[in-house]
Legacy VTK file of the C-alpha trace (Angstrom):
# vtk DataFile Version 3.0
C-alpha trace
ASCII
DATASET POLYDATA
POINTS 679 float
-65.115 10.284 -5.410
-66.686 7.093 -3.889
-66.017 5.027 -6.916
-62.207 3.697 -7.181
-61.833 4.760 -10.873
-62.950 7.988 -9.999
-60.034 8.004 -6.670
-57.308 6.593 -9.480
-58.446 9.509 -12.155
-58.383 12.223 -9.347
-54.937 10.747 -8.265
-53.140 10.724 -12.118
-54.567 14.254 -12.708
-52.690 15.438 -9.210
-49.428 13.726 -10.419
-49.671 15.217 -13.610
-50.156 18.784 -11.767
-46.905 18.172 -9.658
-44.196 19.484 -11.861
-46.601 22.496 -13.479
-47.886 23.710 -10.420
-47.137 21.965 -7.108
-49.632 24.337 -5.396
-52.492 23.285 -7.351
-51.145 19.650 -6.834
-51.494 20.313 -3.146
-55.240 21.275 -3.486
-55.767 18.119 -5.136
-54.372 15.863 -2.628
-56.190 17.600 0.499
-59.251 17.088 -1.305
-58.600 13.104 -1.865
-57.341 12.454 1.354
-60.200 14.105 3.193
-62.548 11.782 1.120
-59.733 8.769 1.523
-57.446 9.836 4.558
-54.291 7.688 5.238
-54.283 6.973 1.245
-50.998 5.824 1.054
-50.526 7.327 -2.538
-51.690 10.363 -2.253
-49.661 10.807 0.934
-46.686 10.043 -1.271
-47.597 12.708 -4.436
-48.628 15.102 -1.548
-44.870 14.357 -0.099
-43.434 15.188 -3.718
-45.544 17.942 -3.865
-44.101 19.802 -0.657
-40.299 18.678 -1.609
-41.206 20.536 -4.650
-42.783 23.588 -3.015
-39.201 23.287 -1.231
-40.734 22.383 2.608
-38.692 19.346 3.167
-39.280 19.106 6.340
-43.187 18.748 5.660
-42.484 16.103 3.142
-40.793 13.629 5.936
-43.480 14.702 8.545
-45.212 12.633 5.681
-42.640 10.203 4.474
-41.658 8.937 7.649
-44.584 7.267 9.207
-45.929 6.402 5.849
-42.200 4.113 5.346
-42.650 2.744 8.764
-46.447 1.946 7.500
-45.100 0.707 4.191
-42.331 -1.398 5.559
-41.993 -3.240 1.510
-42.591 -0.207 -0.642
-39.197 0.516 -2.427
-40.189 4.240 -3.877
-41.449 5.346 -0.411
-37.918 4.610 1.007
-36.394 6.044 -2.290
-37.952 9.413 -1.467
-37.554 8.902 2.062
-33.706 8.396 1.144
-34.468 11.571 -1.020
-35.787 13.988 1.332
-33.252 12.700 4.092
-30.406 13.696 2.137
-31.548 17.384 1.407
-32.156 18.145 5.002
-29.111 16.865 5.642
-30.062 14.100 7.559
-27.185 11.598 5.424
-26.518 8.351 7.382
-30.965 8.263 7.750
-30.289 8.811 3.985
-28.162 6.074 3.724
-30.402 3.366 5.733
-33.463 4.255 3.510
-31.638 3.960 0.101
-30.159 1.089 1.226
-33.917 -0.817 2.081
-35.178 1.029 -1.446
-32.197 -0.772 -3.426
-32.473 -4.584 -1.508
-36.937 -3.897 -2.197
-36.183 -2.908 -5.512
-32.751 -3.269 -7.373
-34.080 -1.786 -10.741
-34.135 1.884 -9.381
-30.852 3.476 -11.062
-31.413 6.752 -9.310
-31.583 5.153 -5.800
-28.294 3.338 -6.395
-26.423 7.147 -7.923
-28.112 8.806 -4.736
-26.624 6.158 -2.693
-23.609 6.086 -4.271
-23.671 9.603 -3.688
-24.056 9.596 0.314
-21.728 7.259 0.754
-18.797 8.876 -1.410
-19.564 11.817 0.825
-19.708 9.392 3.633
-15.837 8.769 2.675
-16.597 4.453 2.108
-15.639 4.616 -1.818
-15.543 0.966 -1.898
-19.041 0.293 -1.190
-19.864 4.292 -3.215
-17.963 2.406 -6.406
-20.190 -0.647 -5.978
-23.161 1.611 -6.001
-22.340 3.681 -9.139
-21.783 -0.074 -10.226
-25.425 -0.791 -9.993
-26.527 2.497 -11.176
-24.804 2.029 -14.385
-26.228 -1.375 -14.237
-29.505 -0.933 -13.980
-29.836 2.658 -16.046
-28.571 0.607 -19.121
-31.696 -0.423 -21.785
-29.037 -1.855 -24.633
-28.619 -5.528 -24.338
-25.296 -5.781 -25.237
-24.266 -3.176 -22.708
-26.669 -4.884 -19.959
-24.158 -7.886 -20.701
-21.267 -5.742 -19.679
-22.748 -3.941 -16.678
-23.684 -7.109 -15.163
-19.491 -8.374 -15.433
-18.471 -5.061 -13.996
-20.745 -5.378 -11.081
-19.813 -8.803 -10.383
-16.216 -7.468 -10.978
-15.827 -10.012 -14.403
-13.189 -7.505 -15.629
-12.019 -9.513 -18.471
-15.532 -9.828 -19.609
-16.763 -6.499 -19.521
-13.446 -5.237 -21.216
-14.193 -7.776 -24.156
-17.771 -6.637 -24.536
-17.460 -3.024 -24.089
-14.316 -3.275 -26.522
-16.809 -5.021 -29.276
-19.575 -2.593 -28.600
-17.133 0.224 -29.037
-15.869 -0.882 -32.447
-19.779 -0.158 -33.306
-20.539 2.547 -31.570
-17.517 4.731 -30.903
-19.390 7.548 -29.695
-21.549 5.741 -27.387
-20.977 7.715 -23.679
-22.347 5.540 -21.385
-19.964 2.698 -22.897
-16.685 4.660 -23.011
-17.681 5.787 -19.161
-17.850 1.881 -18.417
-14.526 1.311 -20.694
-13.005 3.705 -18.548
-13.865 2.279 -15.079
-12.852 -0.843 -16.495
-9.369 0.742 -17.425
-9.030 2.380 -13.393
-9.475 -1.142 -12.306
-6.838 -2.380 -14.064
-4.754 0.595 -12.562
-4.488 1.904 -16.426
-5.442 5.222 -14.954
-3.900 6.974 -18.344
-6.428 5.638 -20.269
-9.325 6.058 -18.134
-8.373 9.350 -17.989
-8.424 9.243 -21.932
-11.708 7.666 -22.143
-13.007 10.429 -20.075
-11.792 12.900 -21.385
-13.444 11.499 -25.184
-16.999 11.186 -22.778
-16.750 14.675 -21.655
-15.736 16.447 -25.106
-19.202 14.314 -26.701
-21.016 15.337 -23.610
-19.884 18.164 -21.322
-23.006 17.910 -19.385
-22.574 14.196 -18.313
-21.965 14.458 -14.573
-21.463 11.176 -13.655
-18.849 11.162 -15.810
-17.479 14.232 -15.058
-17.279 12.926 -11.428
-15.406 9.708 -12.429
-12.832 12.330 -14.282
-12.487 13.863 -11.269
-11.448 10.884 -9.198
-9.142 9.418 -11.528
-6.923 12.528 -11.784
-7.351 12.110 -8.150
-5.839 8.675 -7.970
-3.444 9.538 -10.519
-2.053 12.676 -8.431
-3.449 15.104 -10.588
-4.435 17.189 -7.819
-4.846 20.679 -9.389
-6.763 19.234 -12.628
-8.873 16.914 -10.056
-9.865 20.533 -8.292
-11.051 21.634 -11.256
-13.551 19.016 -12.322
-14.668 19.243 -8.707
-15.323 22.635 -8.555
-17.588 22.229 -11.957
-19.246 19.607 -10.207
-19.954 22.069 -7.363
-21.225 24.749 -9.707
-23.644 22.704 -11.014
-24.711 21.002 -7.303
-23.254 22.938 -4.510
-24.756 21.002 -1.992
-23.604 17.466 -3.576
-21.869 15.817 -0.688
-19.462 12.810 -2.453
-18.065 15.898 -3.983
-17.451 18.159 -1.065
-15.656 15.117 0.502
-13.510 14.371 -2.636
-12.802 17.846 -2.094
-11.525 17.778 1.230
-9.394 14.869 0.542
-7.505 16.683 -2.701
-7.262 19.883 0.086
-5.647 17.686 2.193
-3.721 16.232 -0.673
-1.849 19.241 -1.234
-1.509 20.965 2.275
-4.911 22.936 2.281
-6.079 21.632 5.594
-8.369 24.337 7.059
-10.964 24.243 4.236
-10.538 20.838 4.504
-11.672 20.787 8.470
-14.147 23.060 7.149
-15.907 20.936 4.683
-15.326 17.722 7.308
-17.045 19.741 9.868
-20.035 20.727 7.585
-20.522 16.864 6.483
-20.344 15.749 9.880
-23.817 17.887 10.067
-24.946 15.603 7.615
-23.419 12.356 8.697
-22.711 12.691 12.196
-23.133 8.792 13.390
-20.315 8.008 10.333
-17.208 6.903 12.050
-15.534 7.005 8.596
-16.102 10.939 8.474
-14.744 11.014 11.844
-11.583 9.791 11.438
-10.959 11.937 8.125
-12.014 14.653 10.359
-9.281 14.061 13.196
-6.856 13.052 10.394
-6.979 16.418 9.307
-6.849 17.870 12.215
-3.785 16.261 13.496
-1.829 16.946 10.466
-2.572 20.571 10.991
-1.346 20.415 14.413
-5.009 20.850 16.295
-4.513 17.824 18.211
-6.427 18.152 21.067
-9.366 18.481 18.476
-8.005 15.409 15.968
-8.003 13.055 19.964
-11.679 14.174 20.352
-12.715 13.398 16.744
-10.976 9.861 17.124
-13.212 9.389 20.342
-16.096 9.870 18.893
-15.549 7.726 15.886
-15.157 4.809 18.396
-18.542 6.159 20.409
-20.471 4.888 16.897
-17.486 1.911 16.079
-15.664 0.536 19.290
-13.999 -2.335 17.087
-12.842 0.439 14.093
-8.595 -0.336 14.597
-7.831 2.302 12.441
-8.859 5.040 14.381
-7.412 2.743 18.235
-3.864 2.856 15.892
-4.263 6.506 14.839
-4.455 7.640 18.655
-1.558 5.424 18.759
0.483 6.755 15.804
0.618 10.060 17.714
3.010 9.126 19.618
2.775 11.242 22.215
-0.855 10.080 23.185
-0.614 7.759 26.133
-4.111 5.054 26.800
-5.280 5.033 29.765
-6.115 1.624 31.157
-9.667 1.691 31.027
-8.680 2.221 27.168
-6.110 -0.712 26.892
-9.029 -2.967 28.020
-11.442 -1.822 26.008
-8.782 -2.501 22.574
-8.630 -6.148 24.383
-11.636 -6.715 24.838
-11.999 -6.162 20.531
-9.315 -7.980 19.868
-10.808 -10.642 21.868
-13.598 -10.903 19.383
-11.083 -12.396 17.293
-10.591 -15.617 19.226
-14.307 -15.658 19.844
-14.598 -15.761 15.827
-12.301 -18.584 15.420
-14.915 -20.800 17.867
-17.573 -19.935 15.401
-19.338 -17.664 16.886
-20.010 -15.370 14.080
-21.601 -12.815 15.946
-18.414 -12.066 17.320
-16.306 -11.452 14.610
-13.495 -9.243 14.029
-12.674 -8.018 10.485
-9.079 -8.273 9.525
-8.257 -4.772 8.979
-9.824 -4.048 12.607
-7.399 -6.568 14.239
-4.080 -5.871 12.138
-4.854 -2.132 13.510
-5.874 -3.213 16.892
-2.812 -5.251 17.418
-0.237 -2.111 16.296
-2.400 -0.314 18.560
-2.007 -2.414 21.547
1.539 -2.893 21.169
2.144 0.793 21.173
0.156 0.644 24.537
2.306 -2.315 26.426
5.389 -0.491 24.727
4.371 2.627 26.659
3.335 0.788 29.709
7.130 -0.995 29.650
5.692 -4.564 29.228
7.879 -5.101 26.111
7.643 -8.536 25.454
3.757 -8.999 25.156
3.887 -5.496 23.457
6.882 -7.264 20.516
4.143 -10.536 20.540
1.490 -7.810 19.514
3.439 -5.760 17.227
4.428 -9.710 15.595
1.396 -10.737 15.072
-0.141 -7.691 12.998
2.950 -7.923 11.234
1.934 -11.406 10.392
-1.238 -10.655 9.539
-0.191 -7.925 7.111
2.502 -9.575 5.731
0.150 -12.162 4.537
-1.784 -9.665 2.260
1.073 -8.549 0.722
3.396 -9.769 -2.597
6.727 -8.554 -1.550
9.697 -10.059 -2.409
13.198 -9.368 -0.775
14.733 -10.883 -3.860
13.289 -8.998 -6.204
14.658 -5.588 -4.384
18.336 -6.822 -4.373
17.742 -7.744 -8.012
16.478 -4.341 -8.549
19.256 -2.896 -6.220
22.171 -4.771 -7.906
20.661 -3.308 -12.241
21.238 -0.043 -10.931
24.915 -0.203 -9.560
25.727 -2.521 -12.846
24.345 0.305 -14.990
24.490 3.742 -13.494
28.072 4.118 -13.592
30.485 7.533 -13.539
30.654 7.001 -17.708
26.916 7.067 -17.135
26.224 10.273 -16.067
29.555 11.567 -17.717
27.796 11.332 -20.926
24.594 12.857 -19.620
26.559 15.798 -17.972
24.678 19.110 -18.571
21.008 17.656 -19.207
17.965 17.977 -17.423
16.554 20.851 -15.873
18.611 23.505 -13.983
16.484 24.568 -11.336
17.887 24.254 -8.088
14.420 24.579 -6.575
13.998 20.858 -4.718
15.776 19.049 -1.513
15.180 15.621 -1.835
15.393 13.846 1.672
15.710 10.006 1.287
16.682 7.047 2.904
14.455 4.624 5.003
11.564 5.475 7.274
11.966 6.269 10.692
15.573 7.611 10.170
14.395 11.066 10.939
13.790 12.552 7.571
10.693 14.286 9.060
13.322 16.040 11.962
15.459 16.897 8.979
12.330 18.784 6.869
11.209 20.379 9.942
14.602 21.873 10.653
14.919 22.474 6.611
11.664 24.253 6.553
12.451 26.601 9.755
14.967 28.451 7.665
13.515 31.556 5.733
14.566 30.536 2.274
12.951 26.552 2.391
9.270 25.531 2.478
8.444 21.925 3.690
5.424 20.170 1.533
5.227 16.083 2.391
6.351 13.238 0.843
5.155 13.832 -3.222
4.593 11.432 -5.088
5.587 12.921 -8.187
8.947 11.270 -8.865
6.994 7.470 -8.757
4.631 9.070 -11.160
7.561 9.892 -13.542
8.874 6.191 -13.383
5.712 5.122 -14.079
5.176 6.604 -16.998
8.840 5.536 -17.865
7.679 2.409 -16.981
4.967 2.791 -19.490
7.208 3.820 -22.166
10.036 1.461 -21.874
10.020 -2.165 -23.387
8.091 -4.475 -21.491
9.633 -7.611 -22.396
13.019 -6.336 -20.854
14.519 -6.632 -17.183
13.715 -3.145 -15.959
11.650 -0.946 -18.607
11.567 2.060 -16.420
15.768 2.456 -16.024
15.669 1.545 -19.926
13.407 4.257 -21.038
15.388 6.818 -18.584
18.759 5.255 -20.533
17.587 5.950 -23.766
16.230 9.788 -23.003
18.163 12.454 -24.790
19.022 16.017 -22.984
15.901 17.631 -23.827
13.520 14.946 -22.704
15.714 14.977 -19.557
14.899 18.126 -19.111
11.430 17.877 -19.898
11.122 15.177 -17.284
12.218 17.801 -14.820
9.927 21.000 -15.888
7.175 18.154 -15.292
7.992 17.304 -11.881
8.513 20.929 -10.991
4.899 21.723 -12.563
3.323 18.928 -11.165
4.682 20.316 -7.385
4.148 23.593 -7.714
0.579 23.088 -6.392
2.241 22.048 -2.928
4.086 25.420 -2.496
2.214 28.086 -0.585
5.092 30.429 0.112
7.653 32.363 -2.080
10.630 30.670 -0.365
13.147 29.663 -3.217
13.367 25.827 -1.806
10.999 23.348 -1.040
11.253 19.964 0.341
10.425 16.573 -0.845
10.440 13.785 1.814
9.541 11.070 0.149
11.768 8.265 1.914
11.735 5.635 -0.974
13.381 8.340 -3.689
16.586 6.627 -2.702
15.831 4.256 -5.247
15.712 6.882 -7.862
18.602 8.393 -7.605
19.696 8.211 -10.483
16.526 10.431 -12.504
16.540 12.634 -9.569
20.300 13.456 -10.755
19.654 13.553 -14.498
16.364 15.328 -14.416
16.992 17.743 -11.514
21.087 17.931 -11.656
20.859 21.084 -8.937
18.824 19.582 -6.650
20.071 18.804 -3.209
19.906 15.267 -2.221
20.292 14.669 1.949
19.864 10.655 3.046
19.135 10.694 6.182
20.665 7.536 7.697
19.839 6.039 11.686
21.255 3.139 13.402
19.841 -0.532 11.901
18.285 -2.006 14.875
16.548 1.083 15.533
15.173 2.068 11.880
14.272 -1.313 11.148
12.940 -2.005 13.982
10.642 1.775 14.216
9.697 0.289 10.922
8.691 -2.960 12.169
6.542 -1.624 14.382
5.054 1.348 12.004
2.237 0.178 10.468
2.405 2.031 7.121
-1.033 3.433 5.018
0.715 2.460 2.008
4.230 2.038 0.588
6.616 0.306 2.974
5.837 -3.061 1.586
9.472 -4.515 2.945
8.715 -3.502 7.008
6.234 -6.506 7.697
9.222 -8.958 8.743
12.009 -8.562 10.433
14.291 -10.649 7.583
12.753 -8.238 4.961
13.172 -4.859 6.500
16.885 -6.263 7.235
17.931 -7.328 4.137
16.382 -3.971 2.675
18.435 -1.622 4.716
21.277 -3.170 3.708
20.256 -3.161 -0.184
19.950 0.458 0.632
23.099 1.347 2.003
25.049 -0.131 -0.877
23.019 1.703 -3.589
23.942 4.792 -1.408
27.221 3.613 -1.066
27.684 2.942 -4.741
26.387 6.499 -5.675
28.844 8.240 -3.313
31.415 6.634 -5.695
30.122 7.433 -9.005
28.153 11.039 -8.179
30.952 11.946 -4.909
29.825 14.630 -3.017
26.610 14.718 -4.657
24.802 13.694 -1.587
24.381 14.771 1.548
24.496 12.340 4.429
22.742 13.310 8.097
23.329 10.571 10.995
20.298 10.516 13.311
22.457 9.717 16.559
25.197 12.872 15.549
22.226 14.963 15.026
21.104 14.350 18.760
24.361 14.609 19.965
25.668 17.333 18.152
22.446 19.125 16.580
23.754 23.015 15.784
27.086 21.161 14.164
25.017 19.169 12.082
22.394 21.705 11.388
25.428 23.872 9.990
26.550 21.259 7.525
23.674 20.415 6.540
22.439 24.516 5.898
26.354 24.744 4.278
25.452 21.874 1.837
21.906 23.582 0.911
23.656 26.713 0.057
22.149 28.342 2.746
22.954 30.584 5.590
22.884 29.403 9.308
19.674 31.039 11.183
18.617 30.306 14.667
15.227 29.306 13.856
16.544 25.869 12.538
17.657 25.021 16.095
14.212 26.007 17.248
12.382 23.353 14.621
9.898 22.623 17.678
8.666 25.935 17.031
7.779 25.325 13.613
3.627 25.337 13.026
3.896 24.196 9.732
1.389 20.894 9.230
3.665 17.692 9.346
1.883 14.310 7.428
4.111 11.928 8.776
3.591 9.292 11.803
6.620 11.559 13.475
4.347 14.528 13.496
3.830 15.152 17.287
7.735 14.176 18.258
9.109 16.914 15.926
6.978 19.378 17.566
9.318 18.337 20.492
12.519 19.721 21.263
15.401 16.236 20.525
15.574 14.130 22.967
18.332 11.449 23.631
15.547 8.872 24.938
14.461 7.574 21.481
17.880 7.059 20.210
18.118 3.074 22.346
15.098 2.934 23.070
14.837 -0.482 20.645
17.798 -2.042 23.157
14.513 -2.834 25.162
13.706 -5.327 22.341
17.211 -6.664 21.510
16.057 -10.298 22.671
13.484 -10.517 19.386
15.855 -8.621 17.209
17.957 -11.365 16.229
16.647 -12.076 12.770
17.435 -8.683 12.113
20.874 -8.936 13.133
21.572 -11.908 10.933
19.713 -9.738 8.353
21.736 -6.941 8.305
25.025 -8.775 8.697
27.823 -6.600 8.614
26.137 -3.522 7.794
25.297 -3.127 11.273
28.581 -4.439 12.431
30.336 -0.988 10.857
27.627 1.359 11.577
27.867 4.375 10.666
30.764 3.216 8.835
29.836 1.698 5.332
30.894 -1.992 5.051
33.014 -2.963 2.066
30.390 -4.377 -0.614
29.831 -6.943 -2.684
LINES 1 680
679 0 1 2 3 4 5 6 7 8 9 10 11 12 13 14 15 16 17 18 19 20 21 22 23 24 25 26 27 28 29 30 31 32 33 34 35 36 37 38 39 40 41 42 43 44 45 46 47 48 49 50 51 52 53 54 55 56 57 58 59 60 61 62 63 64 65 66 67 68 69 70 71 72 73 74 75 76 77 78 79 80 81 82 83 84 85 86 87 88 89 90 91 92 93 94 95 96 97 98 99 100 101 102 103 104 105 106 107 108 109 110 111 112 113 114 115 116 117 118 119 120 121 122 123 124 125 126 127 128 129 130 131 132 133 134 135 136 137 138 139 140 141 142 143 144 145 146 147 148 149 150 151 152 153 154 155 156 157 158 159 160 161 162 163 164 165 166 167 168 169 170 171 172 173 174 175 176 177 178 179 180 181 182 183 184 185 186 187 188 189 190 191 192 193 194 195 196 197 198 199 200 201 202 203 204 205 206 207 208 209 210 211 212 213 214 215 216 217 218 219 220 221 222 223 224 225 226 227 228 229 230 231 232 233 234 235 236 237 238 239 240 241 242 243 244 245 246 247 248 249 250 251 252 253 254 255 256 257 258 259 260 261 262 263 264 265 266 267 268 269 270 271 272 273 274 275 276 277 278 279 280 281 282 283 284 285 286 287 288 289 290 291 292 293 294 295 296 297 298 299 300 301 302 303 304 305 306 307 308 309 310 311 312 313 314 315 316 317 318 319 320 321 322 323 324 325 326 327 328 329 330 331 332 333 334 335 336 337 338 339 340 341 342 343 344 345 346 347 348 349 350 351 352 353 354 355 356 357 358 359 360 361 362 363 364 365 366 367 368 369 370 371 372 373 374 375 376 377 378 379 380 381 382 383 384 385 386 387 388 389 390 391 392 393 394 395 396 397 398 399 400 401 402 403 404 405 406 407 408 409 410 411 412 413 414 415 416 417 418 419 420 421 422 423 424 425 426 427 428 429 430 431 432 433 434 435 436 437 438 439 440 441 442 443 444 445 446 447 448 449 450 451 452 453 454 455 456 457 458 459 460 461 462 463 464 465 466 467 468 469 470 471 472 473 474 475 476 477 478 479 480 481 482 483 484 485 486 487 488 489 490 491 492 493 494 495 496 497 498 499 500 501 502 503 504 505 506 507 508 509 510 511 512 513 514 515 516 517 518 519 520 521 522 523 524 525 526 527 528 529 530 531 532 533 534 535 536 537 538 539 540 541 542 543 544 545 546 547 548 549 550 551 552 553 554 555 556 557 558 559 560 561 562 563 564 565 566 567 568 569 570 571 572 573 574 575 576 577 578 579 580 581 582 583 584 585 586 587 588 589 590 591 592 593 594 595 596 597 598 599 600 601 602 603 604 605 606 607 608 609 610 611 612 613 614 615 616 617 618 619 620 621 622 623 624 625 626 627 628 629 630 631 632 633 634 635 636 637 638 639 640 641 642 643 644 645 646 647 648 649 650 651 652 653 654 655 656 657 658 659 660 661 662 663 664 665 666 667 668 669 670 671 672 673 674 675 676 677 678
């Protein structure tokens, strides 16, 4: 085998034996590489060769030195990236699919294996961008190379026009309604991207990728039970498929299932354990379940790999009960202080957004423990600033919103609609703002034998958006003019839907079950028509100190209005005249609980509040702190606490920022508890 043809025939005849007989394969290579030894080819088929004979671990004894040797050849660190990821070595994975991609963007595989890792890796941002590529760079057709190239550049006008067109030709084409459809989820149409995949899957059941885009999307769209499905296909077909055991874990979590959850977290961290992003889903978990002593030590060590990662400094803080040491403090200072160092150019030393906005929460929560208040309020200020900033919300647009619904849902109203919608008595709605103490109110709700506490479901915002969907969009408020124009039956039907759609969230046979989703307050009115049984309790606490809790919450998602202190002012007062105008057309329909006459009077309001539900008093309501149920709120550690009186003024301490609040609130706060004659 002297001669070089002879070396490249002896090398194509061991590739060709690979995939019949990886033995024989083997055989092959020895002999070349004894005549040529450190041939960088046949060290690569020979690598293939033992993945195949399923040593692993023999192929990167291989692989290894021979990437470090071949520092610019893409495939070596595509099998690299390969072989990594079965022996569960995923954030090595991740680093050698990354250098096989930037050598060699035309590998479609390498960019679906790296989109892979890091979906399991829980950073679906950059995963989405890599399924991007795959799609990108897997697609032959022209026309569809056109429209892969606008999605990955995020052109989504473009690649909806040219997928649309290429549709109208080729209607069954799978690969183009799987693009249509990620087109559609970018657009938030998440109905029709489910649609689309649906059509993909019923041409071709076996097309995982798309199967795996299903499964997110009902995922997004809080189809949690249908998303658990797909996944578990998935899993059937690739049990050890990482992206999926994480999407997993997050739908467990989604619905209450947290120990599998921890589980599956736990197993990818033996993949992926230098991923701070794995960490922190990890100790998220864990906290909600109430391990958290654990969920602290998971935190820790996603700032071991990430000292600058804010989200996991303001999840320590968002216990509540977790005090920083000072040693800690510094070290969140000494982050933030890359900030400043950023703004004198010094790129090096820059701070991303999201890290600060986090970091400053964080730090505030620290001075505010310390009893430095007034460098704590300048902290808590400025991430408010800085989140403020990202956001669209507009005060004026909520009184608008605030004043349709007292103009339209009158007593005639509901007179007219008396009898319709579903009779089950099944849900307690518990509304009002955050930070009032609905989470106190579930947790003494759910002690009681015959209630089960769940989180704050989304469902009802998934009913007005599909009301939303269905009502005229040219008018002032489609949503409240579909619900207007529903007759008794589809009434009803709206609530058999929301009581199938949150049936996946009860675990126990307990006739009652809570939902705490604060913002329901605004939807009233469907909650009354759809679910005319249900119990409806808004809990209610004093103005300076919900607004101001709320102020200095930084929300995941939702609270839009709490970024300024003008906002979250003029909001709570929008919200006490909606409730204010329902007491007069739906009186005695709801239930209000006062946070301070709950702390000073908590077995007299516990008995009220039990009398309204229907049910009958039991001491294990008074002992809430007893309770191990998981709680998914930021009051999750207080309410494992007996009440205390402490919290109740504790905002007095920052009465001297407070006064564009005041002014806010006007005389709202001037009659509290009392309601104010309205406007």
């Amino acid at each position: 085998m002297s001669a070089s043809g002879t070396l490249e025939q002896a090398l194509t005849h061991a590739a060709r034996l690979l995939e019949r007989d990886p033995a024989l394969a083997v055989e092959q290579l020895d002999e070349i590489l004894q005549v040529a030894p450190g041939h960088p080819a046949a060290l690569q088929l020979l690598a293939a060769a033992r993945s195949l004979q399923g040593d692993v671990r023999a192929a990167l004894d291989l692989l290894i030195p021979l990437a470090q040797a071949q520092p610019n050849w893409a495939m070596i660190h595509f099998d690299l990236g390969l072989a990594l990821g079965r022996r569960g070595r995923g954030q090595e994975a991740i680093q050698a699919l990354r250098r096989a991609v930037a050598l060699k963007p035309d590998l479609p595989q390498a960019w679906r294996a790296l989109g892979d890792h890091l979906m399991a890796a829980g950073d679906q941002e950059a995963a989405d961008a890599a399924y991007a590529s795959h799609v990108r760079y897997s697609t032959r057709d022209p026309r569809l190379l056109t429209a892969a190239v606008a999605l990955v550049e995020n052109r989504i006008p473009a690649a909806e026009a040219l997928l649309r067109e290429h549709l109208k030709q080729a209607p069954t084409d799978v690969a183009a309604i799987r693009m249509f459809a990620e087109v559609a989820a970018r657009l938030g149409r998440n109905e029709d991207a489910l649609h689309l995949l649906e059509r993909c899957l019923e041409l071709a059941p076996s097309f995982q990728e798309a199967r795996q885009n299903y499964a997110l999307v009902l995922h997004r769209s809080n189809r949690p039970e249908q998303a658990l499905v797909q996944i578990e296909q998935l899993l059937a077909a690739d049990p050890g498929h990482q992206g999926c055991r994480n999407l997993k874990a997050v739908v467990l979590c989604r619905i209450g299932d947290y120990e599998p959850a921890i589980r599956i977290y736990a197993d990818l961290l033996e993949h992926y354990p230098r991923n701070a992003k794995v960490w922190v889903s990890y100790g998220h978990a864990l906290k909600t379940a109430g391990h958290v002593d654990r969920a602290i030590a998971a935190y820790r060590s996603s700032l071991e790999l990430e000292p600058s990662f804010g989200e996991v400094w303001w999840s320590l803080a968002n216990l509540k009960t977790f005090r920083f040491s000072a040693d800690e403090l510094a070290a969140m200072r000494r982050q933030l202080a890359r900030a400043d160092l950023a703004e004198a150019d010094l790129a090096e030393a820059d701070l991303a957004e999201d890290d600060r906005l986090h970091l400053e929460f964080a730090i505030g929560k620290a001075l505010e423990d310390a009893g430095e208040y007034e460098p704590s309020f300048r902290h808590y200020a400025q991430g408010n600033a800085i989140r403020r900033a990202q956001l669209h919300y507009s005060a004026d647009d909520t009184s608008e919103r605030v004043r349709y619904i007292r103009a339209h849902y009158t007593s005639d109203f509901f007179a007219a609609r008396a009898g319709a919608g579903s009779p089950a008595p099944d849900p307690v709605f518990v509304v009002g703002l955050p930070r009032a103490g609905s989470t106190l109110i579930e947790q003494i709700l759910s002690s009681h034998s015959q209630v089960e506490g769940t989180m704050e479901l989304p469902e009802v915002t998934s009913i007005t958006r599909l009301l939303r969907m269905q009502g005229d969009a040219d008018g002032a408020m489609p949503y409240h003019g579909a619900l207007a124009a529903l007759d008794a039956d589809a009434l009803r039907a709206l609530g058999e839907r929301y009581l199938a759609h949150t049936r996946i969230q009860r675990k126990t046979t307990a006739p009652l079950f809570i939902d705490k989703m604060p913002n329901n307050f605004m939807h009233v009115g469907l909650i009354h028509l759809m679910l005319p049984n249900a119990k409806i309790i808004d809990a209610r606490r004093h103005p300076l100190a919900c607004c101001f809790s709320a102020f200095k919450q930084h929300f995941a998602r939702g609270q839009s209005f709490s970024y300024d202190l003008q906002d979250v002012g003029r909001y709570y007062r929008d919200y006490v005249a909606l409730m204010a105008h329902f007491d007069s057309v739906l009186p005695g329909r709801i239930h209000r609980v006062v946070y301070e006459r709950m702390v000073d009077d908590t077995e007299g309001e516990v008995r009220r509040l039990l009398e309204y539900c229907g049910l009958p008093f039991e001491e294990s309501c008074l002992r809430f702190f007893r309770n191990p149920r998981p709680v998914r709120t930021a009051s999750s550690e207080q309410v494992r606490q007996p009440i205390y009186r402490e919290g109740v003024d504790h905002w007095r301490h920052y009465a001297p920022w407070l006064g564009p609040l005041a002014s806010a609130l006007g005389t709202v706060l001037e009659s509290y508890p009392e309601v104010p004659v309205l406007e």
